[in-house]
mmCIF file as gemmi writes it, N, C-alpha and C atoms, coordinates in Angstrom:
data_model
loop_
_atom_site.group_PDB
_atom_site.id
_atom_site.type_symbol
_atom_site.label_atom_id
_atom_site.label_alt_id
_atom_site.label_comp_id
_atom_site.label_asym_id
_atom_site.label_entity_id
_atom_site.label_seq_id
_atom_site.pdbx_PDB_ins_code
_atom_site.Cartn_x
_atom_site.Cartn_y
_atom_site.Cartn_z
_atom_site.occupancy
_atom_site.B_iso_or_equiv
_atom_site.pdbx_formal_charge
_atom_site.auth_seq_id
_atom_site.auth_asym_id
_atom_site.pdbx_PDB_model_num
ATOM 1 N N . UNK Axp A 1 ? 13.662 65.373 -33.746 1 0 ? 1 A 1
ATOM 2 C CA . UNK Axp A 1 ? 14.629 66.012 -34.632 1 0 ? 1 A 1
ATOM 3 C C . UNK Axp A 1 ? 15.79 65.059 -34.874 1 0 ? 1 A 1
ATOM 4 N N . UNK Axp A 2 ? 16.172 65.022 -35.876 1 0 ? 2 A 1
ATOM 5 C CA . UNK Axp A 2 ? 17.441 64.113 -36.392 1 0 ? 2 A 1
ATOM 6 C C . UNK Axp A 2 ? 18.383 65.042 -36.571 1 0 ? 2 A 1
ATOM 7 N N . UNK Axp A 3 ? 19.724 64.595 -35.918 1 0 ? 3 A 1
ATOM 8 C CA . UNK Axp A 3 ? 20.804 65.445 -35.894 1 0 ? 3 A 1
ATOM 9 C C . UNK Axp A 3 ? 21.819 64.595 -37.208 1 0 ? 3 A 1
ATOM 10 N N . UNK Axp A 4 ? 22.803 65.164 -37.151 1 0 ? 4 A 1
ATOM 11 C CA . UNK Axp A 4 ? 23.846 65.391 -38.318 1 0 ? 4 A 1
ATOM 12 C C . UNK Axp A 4 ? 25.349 65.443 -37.183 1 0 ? 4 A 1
ATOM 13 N N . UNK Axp A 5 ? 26.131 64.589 -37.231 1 0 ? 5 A 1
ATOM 14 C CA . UNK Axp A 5 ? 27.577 64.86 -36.619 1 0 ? 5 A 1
ATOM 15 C C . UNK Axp A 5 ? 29.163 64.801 -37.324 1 0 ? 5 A 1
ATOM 16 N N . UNK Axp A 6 ? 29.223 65.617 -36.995 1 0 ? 6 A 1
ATOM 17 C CA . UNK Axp A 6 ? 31.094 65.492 -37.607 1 0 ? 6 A 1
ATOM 18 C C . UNK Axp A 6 ? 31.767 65.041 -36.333 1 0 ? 6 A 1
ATOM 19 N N . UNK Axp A 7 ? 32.324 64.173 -36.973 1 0 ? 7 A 1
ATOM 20 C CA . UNK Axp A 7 ? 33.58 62.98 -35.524 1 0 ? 7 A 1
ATOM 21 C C . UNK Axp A 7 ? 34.663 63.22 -36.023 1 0 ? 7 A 1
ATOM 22 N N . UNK Axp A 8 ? 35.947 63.319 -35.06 1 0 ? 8 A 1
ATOM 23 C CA . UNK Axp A 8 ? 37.302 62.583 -35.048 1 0 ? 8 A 1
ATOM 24 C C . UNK Axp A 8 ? 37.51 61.283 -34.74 1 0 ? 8 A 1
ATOM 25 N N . UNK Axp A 9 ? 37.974 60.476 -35.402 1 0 ? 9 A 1
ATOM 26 C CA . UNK Axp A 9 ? 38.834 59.246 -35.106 1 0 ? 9 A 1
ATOM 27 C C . UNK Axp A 9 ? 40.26 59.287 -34.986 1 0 ? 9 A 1
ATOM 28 N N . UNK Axp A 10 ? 40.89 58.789 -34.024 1 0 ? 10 A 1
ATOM 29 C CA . UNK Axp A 10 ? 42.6 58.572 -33.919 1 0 ? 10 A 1
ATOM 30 C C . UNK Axp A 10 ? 42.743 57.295 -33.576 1 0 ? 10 A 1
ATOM 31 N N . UNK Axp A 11 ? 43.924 56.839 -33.603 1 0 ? 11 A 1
ATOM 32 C CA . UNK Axp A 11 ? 44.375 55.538 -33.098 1 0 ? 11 A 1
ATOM 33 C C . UNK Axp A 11 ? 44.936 55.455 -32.097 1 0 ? 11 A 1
ATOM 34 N N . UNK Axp A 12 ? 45.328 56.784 -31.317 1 0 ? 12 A 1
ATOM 35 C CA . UNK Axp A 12 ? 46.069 56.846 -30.38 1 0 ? 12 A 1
ATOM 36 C C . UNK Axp A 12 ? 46.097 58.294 -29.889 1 0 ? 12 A 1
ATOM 37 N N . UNK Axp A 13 ? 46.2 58.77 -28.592 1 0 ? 13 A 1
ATOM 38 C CA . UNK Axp A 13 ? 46.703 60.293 -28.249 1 0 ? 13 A 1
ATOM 39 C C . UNK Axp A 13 ? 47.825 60.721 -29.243 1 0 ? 13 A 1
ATOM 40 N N . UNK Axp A 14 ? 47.401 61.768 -30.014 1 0 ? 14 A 1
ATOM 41 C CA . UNK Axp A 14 ? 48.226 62.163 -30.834 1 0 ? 14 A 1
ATOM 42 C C . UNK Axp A 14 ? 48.35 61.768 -31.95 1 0 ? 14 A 1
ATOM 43 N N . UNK Axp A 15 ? 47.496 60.779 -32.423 1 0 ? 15 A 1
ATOM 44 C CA . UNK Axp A 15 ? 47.998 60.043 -33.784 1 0 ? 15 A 1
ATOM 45 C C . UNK Axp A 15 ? 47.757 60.56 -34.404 1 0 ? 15 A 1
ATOM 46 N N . UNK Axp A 16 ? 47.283 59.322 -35.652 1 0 ? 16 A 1
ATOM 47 C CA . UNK Axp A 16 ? 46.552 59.429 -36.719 1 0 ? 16 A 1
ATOM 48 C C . UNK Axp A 16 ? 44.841 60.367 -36.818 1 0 ? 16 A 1
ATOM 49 N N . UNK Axp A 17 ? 44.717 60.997 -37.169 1 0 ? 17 A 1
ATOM 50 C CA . UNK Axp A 17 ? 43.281 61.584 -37.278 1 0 ? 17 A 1
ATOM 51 C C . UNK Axp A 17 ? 42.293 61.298 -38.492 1 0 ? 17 A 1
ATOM 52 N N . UNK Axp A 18 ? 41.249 61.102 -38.097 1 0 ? 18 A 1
ATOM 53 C CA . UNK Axp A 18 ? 40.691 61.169 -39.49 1 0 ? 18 A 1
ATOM 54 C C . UNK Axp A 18 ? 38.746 61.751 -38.853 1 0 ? 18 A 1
ATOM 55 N N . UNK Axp A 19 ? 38.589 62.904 -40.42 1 0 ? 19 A 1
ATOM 56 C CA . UNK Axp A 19 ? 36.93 63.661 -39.573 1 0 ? 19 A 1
ATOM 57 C C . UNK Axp A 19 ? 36.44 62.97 -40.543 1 0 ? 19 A 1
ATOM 58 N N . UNK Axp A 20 ? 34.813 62.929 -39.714 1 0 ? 20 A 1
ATOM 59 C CA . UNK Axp A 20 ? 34.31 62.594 -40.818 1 0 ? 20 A 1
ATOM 60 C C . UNK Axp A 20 ? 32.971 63.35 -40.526 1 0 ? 20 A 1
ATOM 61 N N . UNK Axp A 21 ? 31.793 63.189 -41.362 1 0 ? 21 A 1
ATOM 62 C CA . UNK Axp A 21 ? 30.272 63.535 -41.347 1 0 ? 21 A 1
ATOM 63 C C . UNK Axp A 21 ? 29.198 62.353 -41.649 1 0 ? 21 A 1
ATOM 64 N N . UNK Axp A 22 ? 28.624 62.012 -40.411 1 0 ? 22 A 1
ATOM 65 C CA . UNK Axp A 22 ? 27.034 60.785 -40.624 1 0 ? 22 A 1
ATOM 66 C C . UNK Axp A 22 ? 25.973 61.567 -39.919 1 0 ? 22 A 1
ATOM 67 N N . UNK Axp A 23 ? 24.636 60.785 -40.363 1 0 ? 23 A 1
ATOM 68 C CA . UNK Axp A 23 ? 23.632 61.534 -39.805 1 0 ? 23 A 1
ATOM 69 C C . UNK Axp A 23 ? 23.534 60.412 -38.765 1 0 ? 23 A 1
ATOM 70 N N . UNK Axp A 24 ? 24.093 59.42 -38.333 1 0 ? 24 A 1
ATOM 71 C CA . UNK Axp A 24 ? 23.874 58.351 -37.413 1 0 ? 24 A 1
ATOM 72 C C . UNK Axp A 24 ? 25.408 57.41 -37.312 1 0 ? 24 A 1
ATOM 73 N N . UNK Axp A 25 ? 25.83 58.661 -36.091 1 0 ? 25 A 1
ATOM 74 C CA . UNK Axp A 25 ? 27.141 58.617 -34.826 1 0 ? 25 A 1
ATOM 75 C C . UNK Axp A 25 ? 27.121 57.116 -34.792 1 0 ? 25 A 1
ATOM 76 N N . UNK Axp A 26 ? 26.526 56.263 -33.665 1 0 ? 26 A 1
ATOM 77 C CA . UNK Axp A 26 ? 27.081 55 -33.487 1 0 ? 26 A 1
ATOM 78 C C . UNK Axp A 26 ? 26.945 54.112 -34.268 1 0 ? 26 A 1
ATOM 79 N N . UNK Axp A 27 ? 26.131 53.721 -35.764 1 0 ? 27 A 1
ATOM 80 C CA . UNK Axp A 27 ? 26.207 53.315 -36.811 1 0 ? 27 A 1
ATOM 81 C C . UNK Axp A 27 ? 27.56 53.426 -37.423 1 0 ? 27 A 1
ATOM 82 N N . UNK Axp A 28 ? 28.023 54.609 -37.484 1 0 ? 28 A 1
ATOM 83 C CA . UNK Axp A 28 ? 29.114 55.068 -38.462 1 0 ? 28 A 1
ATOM 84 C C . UNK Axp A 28 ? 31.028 54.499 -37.494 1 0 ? 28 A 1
ATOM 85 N N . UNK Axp A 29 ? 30.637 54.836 -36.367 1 0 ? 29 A 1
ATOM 86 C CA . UNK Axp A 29 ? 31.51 54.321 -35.188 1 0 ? 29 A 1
ATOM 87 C C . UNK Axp A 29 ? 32.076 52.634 -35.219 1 0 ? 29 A 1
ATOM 88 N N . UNK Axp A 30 ? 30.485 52.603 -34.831 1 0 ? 30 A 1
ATOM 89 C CA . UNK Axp A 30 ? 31.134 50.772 -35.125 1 0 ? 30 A 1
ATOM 90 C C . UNK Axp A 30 ? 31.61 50.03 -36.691 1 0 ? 30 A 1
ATOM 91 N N . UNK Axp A 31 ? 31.184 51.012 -37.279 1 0 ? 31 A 1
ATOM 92 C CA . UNK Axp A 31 ? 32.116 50.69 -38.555 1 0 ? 31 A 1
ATOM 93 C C . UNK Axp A 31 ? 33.304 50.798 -38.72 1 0 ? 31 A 1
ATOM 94 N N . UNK Axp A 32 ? 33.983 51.668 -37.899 1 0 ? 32 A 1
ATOM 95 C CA . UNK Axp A 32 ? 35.574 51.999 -37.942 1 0 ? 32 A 1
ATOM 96 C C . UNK Axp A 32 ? 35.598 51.171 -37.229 1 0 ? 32 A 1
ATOM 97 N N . UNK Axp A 33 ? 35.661 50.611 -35.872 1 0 ? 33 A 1
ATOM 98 C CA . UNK Axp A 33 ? 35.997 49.887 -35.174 1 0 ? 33 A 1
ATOM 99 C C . UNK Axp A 33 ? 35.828 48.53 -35.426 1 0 ? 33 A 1
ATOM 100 N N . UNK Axp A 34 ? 34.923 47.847 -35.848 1 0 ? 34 A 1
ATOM 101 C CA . UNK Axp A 34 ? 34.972 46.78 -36.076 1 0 ? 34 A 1
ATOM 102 C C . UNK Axp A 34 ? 35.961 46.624 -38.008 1 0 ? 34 A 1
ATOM 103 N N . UNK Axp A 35 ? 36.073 47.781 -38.308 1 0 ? 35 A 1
ATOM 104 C CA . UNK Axp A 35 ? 36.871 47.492 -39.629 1 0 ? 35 A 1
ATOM 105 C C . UNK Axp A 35 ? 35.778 46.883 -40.434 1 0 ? 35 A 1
ATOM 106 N N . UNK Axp A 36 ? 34.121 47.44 -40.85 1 0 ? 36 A 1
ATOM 107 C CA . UNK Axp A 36 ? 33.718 46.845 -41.295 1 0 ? 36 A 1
ATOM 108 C C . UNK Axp A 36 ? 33.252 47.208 -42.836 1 0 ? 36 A 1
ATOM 109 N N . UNK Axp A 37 ? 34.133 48.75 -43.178 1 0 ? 37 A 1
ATOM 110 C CA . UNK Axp A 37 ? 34.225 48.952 -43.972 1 0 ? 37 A 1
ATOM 111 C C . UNK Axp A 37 ? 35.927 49.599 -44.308 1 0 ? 37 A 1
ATOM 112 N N . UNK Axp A 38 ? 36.341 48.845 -45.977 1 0 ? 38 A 1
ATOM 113 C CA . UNK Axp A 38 ? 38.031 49.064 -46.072 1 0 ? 38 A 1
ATOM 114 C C . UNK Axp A 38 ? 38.214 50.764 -46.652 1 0 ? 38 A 1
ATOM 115 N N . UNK Axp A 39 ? 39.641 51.02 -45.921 1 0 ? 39 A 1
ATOM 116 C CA . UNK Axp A 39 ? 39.609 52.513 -46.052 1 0 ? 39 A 1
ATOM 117 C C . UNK Axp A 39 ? 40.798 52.85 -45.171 1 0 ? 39 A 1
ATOM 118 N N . UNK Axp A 40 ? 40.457 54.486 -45.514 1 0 ? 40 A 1
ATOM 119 C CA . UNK Axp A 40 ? 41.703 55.031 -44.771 1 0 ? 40 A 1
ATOM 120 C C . UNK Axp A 40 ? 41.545 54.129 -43.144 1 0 ? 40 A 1
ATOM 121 N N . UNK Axp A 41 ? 40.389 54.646 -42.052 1 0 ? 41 A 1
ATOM 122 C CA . UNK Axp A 41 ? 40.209 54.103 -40.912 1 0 ? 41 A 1
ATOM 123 C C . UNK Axp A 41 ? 40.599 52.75 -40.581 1 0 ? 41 A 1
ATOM 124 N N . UNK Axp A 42 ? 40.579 51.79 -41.551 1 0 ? 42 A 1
ATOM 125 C CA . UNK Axp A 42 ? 40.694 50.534 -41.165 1 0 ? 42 A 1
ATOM 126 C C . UNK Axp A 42 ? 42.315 50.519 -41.448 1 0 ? 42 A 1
ATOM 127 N N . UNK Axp A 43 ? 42.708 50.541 -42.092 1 0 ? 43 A 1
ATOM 128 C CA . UNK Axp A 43 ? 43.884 50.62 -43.056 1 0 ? 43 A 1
ATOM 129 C C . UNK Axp A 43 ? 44.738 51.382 -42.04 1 0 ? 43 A 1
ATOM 130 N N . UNK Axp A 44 ? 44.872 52.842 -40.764 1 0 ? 44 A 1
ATOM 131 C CA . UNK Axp A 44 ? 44.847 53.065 -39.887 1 0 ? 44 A 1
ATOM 132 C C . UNK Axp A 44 ? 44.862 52.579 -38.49 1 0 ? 44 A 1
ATOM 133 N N . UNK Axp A 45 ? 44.379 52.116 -38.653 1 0 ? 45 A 1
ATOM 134 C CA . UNK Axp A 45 ? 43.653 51.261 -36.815 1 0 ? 45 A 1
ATOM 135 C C . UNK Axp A 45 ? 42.957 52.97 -36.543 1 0 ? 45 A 1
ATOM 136 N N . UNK Axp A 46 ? 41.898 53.134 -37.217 1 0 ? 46 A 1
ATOM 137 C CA . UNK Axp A 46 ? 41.33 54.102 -36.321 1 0 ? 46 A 1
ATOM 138 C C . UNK Axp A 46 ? 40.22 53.75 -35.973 1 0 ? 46 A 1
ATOM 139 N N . UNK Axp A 47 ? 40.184 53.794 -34.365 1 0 ? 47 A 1
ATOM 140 C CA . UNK Axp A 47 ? 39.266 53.054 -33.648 1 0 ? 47 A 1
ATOM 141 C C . UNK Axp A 47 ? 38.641 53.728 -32.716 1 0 ? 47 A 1
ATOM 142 N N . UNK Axp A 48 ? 39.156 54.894 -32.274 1 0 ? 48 A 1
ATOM 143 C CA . UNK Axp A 48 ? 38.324 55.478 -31.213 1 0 ? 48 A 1
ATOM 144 C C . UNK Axp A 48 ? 38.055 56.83 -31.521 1 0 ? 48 A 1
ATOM 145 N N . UNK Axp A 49 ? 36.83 57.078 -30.975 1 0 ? 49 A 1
ATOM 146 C CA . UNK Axp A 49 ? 36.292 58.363 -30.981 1 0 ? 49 A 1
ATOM 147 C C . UNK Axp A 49 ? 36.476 59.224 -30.325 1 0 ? 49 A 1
ATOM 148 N N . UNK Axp A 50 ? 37.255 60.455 -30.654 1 0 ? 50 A 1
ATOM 149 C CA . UNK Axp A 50 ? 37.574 61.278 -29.892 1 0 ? 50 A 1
ATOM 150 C C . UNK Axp A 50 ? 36.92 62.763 -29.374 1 0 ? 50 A 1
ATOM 151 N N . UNK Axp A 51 ? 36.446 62.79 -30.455 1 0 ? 51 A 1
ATOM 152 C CA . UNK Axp A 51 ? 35.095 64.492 -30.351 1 0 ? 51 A 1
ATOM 153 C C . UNK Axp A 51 ? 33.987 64.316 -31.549 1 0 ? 51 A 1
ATOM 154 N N . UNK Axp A 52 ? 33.142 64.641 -31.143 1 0 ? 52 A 1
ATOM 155 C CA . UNK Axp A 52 ? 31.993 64.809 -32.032 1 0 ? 52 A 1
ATOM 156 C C . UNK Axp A 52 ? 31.576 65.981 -31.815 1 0 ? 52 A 1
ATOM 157 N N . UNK Axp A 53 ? 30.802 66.465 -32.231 1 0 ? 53 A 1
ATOM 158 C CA . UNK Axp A 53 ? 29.699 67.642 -32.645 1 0 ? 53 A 1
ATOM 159 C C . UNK Axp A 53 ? 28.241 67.167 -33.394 1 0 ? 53 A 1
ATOM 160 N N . UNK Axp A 54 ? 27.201 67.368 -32.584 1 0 ? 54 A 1
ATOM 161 C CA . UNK Axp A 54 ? 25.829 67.149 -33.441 1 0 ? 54 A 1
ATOM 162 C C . UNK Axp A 54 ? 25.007 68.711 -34.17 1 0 ? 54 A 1
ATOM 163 N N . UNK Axp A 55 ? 24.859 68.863 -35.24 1 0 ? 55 A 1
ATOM 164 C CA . UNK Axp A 55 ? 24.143 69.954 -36.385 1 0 ? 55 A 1
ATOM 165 C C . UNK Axp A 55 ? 23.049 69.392 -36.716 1 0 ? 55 A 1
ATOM 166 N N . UNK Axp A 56 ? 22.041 70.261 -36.418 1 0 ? 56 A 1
ATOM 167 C CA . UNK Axp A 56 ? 20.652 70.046 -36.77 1 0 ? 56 A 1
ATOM 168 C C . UNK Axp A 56 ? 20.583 69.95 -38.477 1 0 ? 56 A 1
ATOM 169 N N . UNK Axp A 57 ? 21.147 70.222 -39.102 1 0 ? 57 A 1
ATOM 170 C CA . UNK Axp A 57 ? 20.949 70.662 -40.351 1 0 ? 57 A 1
ATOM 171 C C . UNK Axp A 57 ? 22.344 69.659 -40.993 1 0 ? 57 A 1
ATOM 172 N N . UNK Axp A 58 ? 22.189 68.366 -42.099 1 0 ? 58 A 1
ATOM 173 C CA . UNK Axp A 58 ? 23.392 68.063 -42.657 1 0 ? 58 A 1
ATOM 174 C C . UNK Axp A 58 ? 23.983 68.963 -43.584 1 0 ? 58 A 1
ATOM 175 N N . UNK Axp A 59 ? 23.977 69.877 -44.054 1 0 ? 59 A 1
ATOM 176 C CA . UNK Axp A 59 ? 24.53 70.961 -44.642 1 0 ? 59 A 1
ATOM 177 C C . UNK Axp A 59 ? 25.302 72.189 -43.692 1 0 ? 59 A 1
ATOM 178 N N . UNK Axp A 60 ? 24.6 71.751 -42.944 1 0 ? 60 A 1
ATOM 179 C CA . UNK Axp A 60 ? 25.736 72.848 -41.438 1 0 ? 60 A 1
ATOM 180 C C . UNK Axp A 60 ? 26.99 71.758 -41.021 1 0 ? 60 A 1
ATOM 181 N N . UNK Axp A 61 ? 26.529 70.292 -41.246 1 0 ? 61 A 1
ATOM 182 C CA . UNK Axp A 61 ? 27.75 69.233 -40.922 1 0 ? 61 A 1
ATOM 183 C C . UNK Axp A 61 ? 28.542 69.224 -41.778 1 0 ? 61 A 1
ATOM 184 N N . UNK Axp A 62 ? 28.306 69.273 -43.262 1 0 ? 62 A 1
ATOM 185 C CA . UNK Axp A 62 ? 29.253 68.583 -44.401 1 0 ? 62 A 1
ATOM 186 C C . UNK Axp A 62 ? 29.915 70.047 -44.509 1 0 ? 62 A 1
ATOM 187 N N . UNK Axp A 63 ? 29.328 71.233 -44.324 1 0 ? 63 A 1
ATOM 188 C CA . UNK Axp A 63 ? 30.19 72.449 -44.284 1 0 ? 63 A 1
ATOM 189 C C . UNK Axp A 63 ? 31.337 72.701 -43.441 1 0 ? 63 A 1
ATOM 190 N N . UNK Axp A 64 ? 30.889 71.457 -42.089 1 0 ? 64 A 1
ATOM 191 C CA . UNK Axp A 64 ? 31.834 72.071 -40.685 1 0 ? 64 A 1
ATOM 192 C C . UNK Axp A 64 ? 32.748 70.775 -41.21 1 0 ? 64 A 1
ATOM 193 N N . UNK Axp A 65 ? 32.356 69.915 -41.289 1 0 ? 65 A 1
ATOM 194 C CA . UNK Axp A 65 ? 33.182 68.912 -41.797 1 0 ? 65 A 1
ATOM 195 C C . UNK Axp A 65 ? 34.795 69.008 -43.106 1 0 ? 65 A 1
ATOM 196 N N . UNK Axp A 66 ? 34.493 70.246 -43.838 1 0 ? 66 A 1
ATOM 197 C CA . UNK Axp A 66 ? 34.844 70.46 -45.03 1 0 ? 66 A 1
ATOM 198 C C . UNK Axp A 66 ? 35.94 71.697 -44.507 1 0 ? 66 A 1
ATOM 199 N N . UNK Axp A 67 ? 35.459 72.529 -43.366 1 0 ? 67 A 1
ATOM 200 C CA . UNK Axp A 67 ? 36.263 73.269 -42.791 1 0 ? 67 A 1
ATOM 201 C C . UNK Axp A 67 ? 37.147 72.839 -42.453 1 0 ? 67 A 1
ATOM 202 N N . UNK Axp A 68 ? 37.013 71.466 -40.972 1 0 ? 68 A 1
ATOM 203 C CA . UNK Axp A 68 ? 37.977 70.912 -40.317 1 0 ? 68 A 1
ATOM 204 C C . UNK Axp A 68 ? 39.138 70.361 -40.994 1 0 ? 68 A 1
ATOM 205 N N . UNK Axp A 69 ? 39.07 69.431 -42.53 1 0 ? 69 A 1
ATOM 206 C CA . UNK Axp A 69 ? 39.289 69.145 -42.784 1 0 ? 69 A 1
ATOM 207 C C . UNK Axp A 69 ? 40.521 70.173 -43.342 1 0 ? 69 A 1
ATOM 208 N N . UNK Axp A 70 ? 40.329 71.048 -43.581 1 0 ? 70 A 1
ATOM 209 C CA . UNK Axp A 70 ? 41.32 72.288 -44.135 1 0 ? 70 A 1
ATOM 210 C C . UNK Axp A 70 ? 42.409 72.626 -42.977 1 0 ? 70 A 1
ATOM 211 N N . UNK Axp A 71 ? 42.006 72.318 -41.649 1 0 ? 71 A 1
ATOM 212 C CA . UNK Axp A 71 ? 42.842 72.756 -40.807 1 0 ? 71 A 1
ATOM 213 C C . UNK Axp A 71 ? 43.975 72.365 -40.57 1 0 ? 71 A 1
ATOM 214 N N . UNK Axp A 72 ? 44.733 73.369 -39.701 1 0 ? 72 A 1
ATOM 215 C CA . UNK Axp A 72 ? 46.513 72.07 -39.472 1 0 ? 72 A 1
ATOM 216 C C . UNK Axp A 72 ? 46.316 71.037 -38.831 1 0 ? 72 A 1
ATOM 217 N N . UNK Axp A 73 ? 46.956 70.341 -38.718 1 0 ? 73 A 1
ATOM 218 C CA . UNK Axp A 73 ? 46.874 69.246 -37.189 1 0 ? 73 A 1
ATOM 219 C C . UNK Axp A 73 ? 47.054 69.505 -36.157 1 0 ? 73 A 1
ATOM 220 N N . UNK Axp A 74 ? 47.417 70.742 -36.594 1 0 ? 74 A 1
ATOM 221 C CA . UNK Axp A 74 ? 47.588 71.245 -34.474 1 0 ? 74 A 1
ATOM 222 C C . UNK Axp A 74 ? 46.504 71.969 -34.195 1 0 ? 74 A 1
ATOM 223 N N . UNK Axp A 75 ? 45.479 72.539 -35.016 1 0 ? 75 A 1
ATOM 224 C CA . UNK Axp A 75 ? 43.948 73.142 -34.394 1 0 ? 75 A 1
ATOM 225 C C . UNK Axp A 75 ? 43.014 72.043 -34.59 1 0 ? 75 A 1
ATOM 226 N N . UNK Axp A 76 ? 43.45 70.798 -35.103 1 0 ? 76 A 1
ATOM 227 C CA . UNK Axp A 76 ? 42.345 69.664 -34.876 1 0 ? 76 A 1
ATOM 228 C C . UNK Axp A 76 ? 42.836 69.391 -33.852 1 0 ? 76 A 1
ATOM 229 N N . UNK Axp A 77 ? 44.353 68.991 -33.32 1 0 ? 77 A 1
ATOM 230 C CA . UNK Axp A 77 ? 45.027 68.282 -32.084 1 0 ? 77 A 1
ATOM 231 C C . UNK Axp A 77 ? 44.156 69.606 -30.955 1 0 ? 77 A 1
ATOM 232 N N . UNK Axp A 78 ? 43.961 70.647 -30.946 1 0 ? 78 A 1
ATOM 233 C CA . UNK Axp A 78 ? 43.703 71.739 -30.014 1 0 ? 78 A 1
ATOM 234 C C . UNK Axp A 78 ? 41.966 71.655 -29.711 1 0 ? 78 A 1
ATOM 235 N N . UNK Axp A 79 ? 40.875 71.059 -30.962 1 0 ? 79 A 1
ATOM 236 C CA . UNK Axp A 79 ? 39.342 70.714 -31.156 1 0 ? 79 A 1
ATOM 237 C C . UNK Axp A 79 ? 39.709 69.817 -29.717 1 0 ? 79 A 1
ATOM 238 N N . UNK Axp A 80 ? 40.402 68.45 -30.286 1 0 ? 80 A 1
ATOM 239 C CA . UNK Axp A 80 ? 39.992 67.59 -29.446 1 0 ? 80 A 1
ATOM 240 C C . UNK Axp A 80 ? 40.461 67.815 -27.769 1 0 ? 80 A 1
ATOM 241 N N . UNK Axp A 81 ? 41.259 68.212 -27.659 1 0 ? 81 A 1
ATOM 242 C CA . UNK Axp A 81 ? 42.007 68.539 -26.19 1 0 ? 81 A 1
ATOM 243 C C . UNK Axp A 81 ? 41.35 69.556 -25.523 1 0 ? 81 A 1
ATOM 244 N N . UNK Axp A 82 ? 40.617 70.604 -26.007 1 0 ? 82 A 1
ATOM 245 C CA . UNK Axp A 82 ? 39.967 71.781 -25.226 1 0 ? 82 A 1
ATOM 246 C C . UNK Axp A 82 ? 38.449 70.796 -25.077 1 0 ? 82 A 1
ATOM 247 N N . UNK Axp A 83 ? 37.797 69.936 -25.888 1 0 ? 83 A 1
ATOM 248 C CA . UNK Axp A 83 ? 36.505 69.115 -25.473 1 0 ? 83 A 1
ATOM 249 C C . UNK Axp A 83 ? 37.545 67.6 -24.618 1 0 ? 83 A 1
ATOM 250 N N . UNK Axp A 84 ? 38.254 67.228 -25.215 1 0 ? 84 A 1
ATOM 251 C CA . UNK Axp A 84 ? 38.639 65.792 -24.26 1 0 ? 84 A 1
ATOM 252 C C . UNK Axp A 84 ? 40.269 65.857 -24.103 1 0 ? 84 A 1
ATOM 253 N N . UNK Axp A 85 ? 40.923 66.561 -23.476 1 0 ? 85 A 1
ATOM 254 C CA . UNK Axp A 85 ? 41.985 66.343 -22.705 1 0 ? 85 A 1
ATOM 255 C C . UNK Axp A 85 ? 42.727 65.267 -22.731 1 0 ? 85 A 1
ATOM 256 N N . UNK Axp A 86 ? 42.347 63.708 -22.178 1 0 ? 86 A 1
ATOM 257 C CA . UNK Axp A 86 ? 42.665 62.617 -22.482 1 0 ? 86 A 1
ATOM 258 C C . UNK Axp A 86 ? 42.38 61.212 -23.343 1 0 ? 86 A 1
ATOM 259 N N . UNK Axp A 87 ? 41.887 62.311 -24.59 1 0 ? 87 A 1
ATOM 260 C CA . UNK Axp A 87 ? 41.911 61.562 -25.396 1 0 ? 87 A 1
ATOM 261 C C . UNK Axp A 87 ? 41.149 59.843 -25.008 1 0 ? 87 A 1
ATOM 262 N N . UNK Axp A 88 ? 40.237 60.591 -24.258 1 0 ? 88 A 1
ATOM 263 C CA . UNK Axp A 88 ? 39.291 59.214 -24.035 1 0 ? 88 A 1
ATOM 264 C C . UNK Axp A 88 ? 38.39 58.548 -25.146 1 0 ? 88 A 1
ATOM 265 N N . UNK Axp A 89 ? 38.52 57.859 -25.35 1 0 ? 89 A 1
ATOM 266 C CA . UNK Axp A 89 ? 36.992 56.869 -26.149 1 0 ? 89 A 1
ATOM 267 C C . UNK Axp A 89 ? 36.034 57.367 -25.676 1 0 ? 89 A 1
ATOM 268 N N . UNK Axp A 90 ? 35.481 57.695 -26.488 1 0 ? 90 A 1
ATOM 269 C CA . UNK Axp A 90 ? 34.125 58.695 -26.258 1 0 ? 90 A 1
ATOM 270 C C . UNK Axp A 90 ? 32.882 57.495 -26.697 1 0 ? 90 A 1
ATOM 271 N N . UNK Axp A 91 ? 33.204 56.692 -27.58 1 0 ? 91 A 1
ATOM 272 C CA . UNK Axp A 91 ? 32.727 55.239 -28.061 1 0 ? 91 A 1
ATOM 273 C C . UNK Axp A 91 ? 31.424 54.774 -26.559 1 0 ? 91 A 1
ATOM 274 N N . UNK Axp A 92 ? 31.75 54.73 -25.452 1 0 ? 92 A 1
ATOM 275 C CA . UNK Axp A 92 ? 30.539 54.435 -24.558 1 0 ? 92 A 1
ATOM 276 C C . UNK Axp A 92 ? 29.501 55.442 -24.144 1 0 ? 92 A 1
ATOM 277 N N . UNK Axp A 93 ? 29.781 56.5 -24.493 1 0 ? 93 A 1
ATOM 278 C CA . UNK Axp A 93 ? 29.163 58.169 -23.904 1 0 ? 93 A 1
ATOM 279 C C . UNK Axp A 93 ? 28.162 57.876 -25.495 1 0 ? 93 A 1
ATOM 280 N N . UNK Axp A 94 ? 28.437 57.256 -27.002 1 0 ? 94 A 1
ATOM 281 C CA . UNK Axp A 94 ? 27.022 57.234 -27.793 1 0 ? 94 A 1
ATOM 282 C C . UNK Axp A 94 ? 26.449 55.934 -27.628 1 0 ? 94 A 1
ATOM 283 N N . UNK Axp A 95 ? 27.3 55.047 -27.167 1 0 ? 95 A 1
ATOM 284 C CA . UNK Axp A 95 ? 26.908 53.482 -27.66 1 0 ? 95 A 1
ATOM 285 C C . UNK Axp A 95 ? 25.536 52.944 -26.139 1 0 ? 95 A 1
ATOM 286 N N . UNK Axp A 96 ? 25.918 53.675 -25.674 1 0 ? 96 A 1
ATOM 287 C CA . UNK Axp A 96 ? 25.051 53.596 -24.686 1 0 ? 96 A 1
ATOM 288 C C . UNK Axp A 96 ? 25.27 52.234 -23.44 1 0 ? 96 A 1
């Protein structure tokens, strides 16, 4: 089965945020990080991964994706802190 994920990127505890939706997490990852495509993320320093979610279905992602995106910054700041607390790089937990 091929999954579908919506990610946060920040630059820092508390920063900058940015969601997004790929059907392939560490593909899409090392692109922010290495800055290998120009954009909000690069343009940012958004470099680390802070929460993901995998959806069997990309239409259950680009929907959840489209939600998040509507939210304040303080129930995205509240997504990532109730799954990661310290705002760890989550970057080695896909990269393997």
């Amino acid at each position: 089965m091929r999954f579908s994920f919506v990610y946060l990127m920040a630059n820092r505890p508390n920063g900058v945020l940015y969601v997004g939706v790929t059907s392939d997490l560490v593909r899409r990852v090392w692109q922010h990080r290495t800055g290998a495509l120009p954009g909000f993320t690069s343009r940012y320093g958004l470099k680390t991964l802070v929460w993901f979610e995998a959806h069997n279905d990309i239409m259950a992602a680009i929907a959840r994706e489209k939600a998040i995106k509507h939210w304040t910054r303080a129930a995205k700041v509240r997504l990532i802190q109730d799954a990661n607390p310290d705002w760890r790089d989550l970057w080695p937990d896909i990269s393997g």
